[in-house]
C-alpha positions, 0 to 999 in steps of 0.5 A, a space after each residue: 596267817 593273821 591280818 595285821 592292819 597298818 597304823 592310820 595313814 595320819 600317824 606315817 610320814 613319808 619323805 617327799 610328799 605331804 599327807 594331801 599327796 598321800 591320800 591321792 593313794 591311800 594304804 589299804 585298809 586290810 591286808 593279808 600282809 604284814 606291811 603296808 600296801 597301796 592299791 588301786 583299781 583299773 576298768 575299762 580306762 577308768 580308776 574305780 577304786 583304791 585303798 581296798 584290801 588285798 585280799 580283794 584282788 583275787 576277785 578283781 582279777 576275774 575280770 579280764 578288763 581289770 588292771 590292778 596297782 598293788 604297792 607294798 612297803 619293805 615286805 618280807 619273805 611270807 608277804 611275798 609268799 602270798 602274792 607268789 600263790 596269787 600271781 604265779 610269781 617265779 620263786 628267782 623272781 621273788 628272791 631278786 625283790 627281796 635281796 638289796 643291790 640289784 643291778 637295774 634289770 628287766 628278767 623275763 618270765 613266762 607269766 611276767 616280767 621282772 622290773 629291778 630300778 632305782 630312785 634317786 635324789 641329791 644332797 645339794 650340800 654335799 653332793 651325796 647321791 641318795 638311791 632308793 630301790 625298787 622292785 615291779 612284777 609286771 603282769 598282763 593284768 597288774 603292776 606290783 611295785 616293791 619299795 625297799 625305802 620310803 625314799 620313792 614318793 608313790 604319792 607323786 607317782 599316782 599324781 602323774 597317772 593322774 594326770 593323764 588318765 586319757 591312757 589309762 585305758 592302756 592298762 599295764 602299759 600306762 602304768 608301768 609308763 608312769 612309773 618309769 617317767 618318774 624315775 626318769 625325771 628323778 634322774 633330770 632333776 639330780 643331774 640338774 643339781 650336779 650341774 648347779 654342783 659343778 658350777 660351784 666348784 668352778 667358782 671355788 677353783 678360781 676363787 681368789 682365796 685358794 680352796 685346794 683342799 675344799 676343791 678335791 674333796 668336792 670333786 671327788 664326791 661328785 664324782 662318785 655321785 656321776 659313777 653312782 647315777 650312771 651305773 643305775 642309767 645306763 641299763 636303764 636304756 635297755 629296760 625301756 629297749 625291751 620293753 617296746 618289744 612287741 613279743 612282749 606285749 606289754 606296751 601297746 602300739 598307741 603307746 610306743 611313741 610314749 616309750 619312745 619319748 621316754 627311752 629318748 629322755 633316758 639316753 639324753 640322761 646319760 650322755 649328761 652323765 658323761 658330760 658332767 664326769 668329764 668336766 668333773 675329771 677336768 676340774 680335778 686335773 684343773 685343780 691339779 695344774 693350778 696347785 703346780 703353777 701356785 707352787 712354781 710362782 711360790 718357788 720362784 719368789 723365794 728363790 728371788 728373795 733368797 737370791 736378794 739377800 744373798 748379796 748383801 751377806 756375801 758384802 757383810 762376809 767380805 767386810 767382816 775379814 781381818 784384813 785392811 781395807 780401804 776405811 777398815 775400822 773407821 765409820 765412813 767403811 761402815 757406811 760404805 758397806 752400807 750403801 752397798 747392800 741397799 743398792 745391791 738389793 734395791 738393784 735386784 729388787 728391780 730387776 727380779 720385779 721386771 721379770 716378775 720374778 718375785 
């Protein structure tokens, strides 16, 4: 196969994070692979290297105090060949990065484990929520992480290993720590803006000028968001459930109030979830009941007004018959007639407006 090199990082933008954040974790500069790789090297604790190419890693692994990151950008089947016959990856395994759609999983193999997760991020405007998959083959010794998108910043990733790289010295486990705690606050930071979102409808719910129509659209749309995130959360409690297993021995025993903390923050995001669907169904009902009453009122005041000029029709009617009657065919009975549908009226007018009929 022959080596294709990536184009400079200057001349790539990836969506959430600057060209400053992007060099915290440069492409690799060489790369048996097609697409665009990322890497960096773990030892005793300490990162001593990153944007090697990947052809590299085979030595690297020799050393059983090395931890390696490889990140690969939307790589196809014969990109995935080559780490299979590197790692040892099982073919079912590869399959399920490759394939769009995954259910959020971790599958367990006798060489590794499998990581099916998402990223997410939220249109405040109109209350889309946008995923971006991922993949991660988790070894004894390495984390290969699969973008689908550009829509996971692996830059900010890095950062967070960054900043505590006290645990680095917990290999895979740290991580793999990372990258989930990002995910994770990722989730914080859409429900926080489907809060602020639902707020917003409450305002346009009770607006003075109605906003029906405005309304149900919305809250529809948020509700598909709340259906969307939570079908992405809620496995996401037994993936971090399974991971502290101690059969694996994937998360160190230091680490496991890590994982804890984060398994933790994971239920705490779904029963946010929960909340804000039900205030959403709640909304949508609210809406509901609120068209009825306008509806109801509006019948109401027609009724009254329609009720209102029903009287002095009938008093035109009865005045209009070919019949003597007191002042028929002179103008004092037009006056008179007069008189009375102004007073009828006036009268039910009065009454109607007392009992706020109309």
């Amino acid at each position: 196969m022959t080596t294709t090199q990536p184009p400079p990082l200057a001349a790539r933008t990836f969506r959430g994070h600057d060209p400053d954040t992007a060099l915290a974790s440069p492409l690799s500069i060489s790369t048996p692979t097609k697409c665009q790789a990322r890497t960096r090297l773990y030892r005793n604790g300490k990162m001593v290297g990153q944007g090697f190419p990947v052809a590299d890693i085979s030595e690297y692994l020799r050393d059983k105090g090395a931890v390696i990151w490889l990140d690969l950008r939307d790589p196809d089947r014969e990109d995935l060949a080559v780490l299979s016959e590197e790692f040892g990856l099982h073919p079912v395994a590869v399959e399920d990065a490759i394939d769009e759609h995954e259910r959020p999983k971790l599958d367990r193999y006798r060489t590794h484990l499998f990581l099916a997760a998402y990223g997410v991020y939220l249109d405040v405007l109109t209350g889309k929520l946008a995923t971006s998959e991922l993949a991660a083959f988790i070894t004894h010794h390495a984390l290969i992480t699969i973008r689908k998108d550009d829509g996971l910043d692996v830059g900010a990733v890095a950062e967070s290993w960054d900043a505590s790289r006290d645990l680095a010295e917990y290999g895979v486990g740290y991580l793999l720590y990372g990258l989930i705690d990002y995910l994770v606050d990722g989730y914080f930071a859409a429900l926080q803006s489907l809060d602020d979102y639902v707020e917003g409808l409450e305002d346009q719910l009770f607006s003075t000028v109605p906003q029906d129509r405005a309304v149900q659209r919305h809250t529809f749309e948020l509700r598909k968001s709340l259906v969307l995130l939570r079908r992405i959360v809620l496995p996401m409690r037994e993936v971090v459930n399974t991971l502290m297993r101690r059969d694996l021995r994937v998360v160190p025993e230091t680490m496991h109030p890590y994982y804890q903390d984060l398994y933790d923050h994971v239920l705490r995001v779904t029963e946010w979830s929960d909340s804000l669907r039900d205030l959403a169904n709640s909304i949508l009902e609210t809406n509901l009941t609120i068209q009825g009453n306008r509806m109801n009122v509006i019948t109401k005041k027609v009724s009254g007004w329609a009720a209102i000029v029903a009287v002095p029709t009938f008093i035109t009617g009865f005045y209009g018959m070919n019949v003597p009657y007191p002042g028929f065919d002179k103008v004092l009975g037009f006056a008179i007639s007069c008189v009375i549908m102004v007073v009828s009226a006036a009268i039910l007018y009065i009454l109607f407006k007392k009992n706020d009929w109309i």
